[in-house]
N, C-alpha and C positions, 0 to 999 in steps of 0.2 A: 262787072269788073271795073271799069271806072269810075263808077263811088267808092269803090274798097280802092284806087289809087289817091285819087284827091283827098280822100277822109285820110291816107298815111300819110298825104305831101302833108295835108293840114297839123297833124300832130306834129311835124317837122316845125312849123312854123310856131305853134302854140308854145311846144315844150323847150322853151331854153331860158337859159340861166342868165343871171342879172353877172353872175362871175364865178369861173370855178379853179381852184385850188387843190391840193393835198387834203387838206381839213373836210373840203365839200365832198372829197371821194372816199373821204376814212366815214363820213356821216353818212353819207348815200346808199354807200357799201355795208355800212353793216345795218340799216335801214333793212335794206334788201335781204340782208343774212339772216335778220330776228325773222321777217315776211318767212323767209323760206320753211327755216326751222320750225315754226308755226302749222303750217302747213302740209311738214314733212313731204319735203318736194328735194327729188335727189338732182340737184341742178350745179353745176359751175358758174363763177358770175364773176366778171374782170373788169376795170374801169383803167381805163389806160388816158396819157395824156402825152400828144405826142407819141414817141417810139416808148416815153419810159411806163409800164404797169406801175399806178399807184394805189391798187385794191384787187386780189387776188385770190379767192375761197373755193374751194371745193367739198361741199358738204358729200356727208353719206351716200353711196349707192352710186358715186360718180366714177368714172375711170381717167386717163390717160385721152382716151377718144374726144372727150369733152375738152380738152384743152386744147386740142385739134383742131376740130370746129371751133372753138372761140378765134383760134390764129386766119384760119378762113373766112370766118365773118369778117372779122375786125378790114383784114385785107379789101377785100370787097368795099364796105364802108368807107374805108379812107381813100379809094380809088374811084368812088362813084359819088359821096359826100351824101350820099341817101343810107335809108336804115336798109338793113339785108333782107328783112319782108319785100316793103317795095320794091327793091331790084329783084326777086325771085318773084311777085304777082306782076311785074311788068313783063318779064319773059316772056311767064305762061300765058298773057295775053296775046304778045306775041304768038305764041306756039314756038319759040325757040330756046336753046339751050344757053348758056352763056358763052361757051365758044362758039357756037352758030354766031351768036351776034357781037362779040366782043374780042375774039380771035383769042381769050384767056381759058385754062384749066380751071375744070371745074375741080381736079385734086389741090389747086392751089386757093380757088376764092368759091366763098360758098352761098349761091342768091336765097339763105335759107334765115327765116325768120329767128331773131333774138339780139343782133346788134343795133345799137340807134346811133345816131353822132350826137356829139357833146357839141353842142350849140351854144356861144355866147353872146347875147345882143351885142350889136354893133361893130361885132369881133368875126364870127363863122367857127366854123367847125374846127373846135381844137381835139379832138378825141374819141373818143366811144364806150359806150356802157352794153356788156354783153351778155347776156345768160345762153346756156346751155346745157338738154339735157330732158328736156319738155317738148312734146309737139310744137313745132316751130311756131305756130299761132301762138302757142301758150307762155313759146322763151318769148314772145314780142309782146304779148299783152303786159306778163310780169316786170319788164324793161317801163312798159310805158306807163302803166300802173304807179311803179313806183316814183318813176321823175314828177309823175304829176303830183303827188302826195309831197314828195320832196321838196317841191317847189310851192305849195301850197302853203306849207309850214314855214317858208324861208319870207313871206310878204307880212 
């Protein structure tokens, strides 16, 4: 369990942006929409910055639920400044719940893998990138997958 924490703190550290914009969330975002479709992966995927959504998609096979958990992740995220995998494998490591250890609702924040924060060197975390809609492993891989391609092509 503590490899699988420090190897998420580490992608914290590796995956951030030199600067991000409107433009970098209209790119990312549908970066991630061509991924999906490809794939046919019925997922939700939000990029918010700030309080204000600037990338918003709910492909096929998604409901209303998924927008749900995107609002829960996201909350979580901006309240812990970690991705929502880590804060849900640090619980379980724990062996506690999030209100066990955080005195929060788990109907309102969700330590469930698929959100990451929007990192900008020299800056911190202005945001979050979230998918929903996949085994929680699988909404965090697809997050992290993509920042790093994103960022790959951005050097």
């Amino acid at each position: 369990m503590d490899d699988l924490l420090k190897q998420l703190l580490q992608e914290e550290q590796e995956l951030q942006f030199p600067h991000f914009n409107e433009t970098t969330a209209w790119q990312l975002g549908r970066q991630m929409v061509e991924h999906a479709m490809r794939e046919n992966l019925a997922v939700t995927i939000d990029i918010s910055h700030g309080e204000q959504q600037l990338f918003h998609v709910s492909l096929n096979g998604t409901s209303a639920d998924n927008d749900e958990w995107v609002k829960r992740k996201v909350r979580l995220v901006k309240r812990f400044g970690h991705s929502s995998y880590y804060m849900g494998q640090l619980l379980k490591s724990k062996g506690k719940t999030i209100e066990e250890s955080y005195l929060i609702p788990e109907s309102e924040y969700a330590a469930h893998g698929g959100c990451f924060p929007i990192i900008v060197k020299e800056t911190g975390m202005i945001g979050t990138i979230t998918v929903s809609g996949l085994p929680q492993e699988e909404d965090h891989k697809l997050v992290v997958k993509s920042i790093r391609e994103f960022l790959a092509k951005e050097k």
